[in-house]
C-alpha positions in Angstrom: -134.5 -171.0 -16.2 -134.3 -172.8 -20.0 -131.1 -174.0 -21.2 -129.5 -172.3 -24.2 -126.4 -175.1 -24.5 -126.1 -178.3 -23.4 -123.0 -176.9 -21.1 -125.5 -175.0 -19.0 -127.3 -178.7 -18.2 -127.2 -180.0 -14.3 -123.3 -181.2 -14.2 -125.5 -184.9 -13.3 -127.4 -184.3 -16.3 -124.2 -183.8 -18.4 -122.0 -186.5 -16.7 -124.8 -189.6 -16.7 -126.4 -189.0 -20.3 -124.7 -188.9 -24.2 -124.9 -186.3 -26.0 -128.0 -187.2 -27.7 -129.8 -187.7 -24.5 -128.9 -184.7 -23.4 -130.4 -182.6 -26.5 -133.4 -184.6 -25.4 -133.8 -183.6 -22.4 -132.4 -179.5 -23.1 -135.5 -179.5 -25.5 -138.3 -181.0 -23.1 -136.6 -179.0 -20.2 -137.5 -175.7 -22.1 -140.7 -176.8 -23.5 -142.4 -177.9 -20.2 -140.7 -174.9 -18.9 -142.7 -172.8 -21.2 -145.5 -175.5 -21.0 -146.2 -175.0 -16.8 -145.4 -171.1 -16.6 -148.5 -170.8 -14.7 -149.2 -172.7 -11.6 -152.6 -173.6 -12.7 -151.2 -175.8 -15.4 -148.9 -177.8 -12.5 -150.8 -181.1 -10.7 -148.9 -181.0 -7.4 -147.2 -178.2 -5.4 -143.8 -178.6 -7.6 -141.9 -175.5 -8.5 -142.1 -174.6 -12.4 -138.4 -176.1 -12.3 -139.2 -179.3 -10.4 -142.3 -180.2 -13.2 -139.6 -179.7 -15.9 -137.4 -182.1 -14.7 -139.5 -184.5 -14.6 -141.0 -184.0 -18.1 -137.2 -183.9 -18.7 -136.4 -186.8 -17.3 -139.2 -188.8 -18.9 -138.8 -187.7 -22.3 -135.0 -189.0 -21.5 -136.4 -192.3 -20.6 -138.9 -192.7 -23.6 -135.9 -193.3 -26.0 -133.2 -194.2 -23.4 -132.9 -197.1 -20.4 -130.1 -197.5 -18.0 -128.4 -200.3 -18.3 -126.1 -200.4 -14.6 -124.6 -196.7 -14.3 -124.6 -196.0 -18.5 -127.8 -194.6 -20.3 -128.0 -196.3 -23.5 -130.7 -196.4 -26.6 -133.4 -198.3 -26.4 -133.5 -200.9 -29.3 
């Protein structure tokens, strides 16, 4: 299920990262979600949802680092 908004995000998702963060990971979320459509394309036995969390997440953490409980840009 892609995102349209940045309201429709994981409340977690909306509450732990800024805004910017959160475009980041709305756009890798639908991408991978298009990306893994078929279970061929997926390593492990994660759900087409699962994988695009994680690709998500990581995309997240290529321009972002937590720093205690705030996410903040990486220098």
């Amino acid at each position: 299920m892609p995102y349209d908004t940045l309201q429709g995000l994981p409340e977690a998702v909306r509450q732990a990262l800024p805004k910017h963060a959160q475009e980041i990971y709305l756009a890798a979320f639908n991408n991978a979600w298009d990306q893994y459509r078929d279970e061929d394309s997926r390593r492990d036995d994660d759900s087409r949802e699962e994988v695009a969390h994680k690709v998500a997440w990581s995309a997240v953490k290529q321009k972002y680092e937590k720093h205690g409980e705030r996410w903040q840009r990486k220098p």
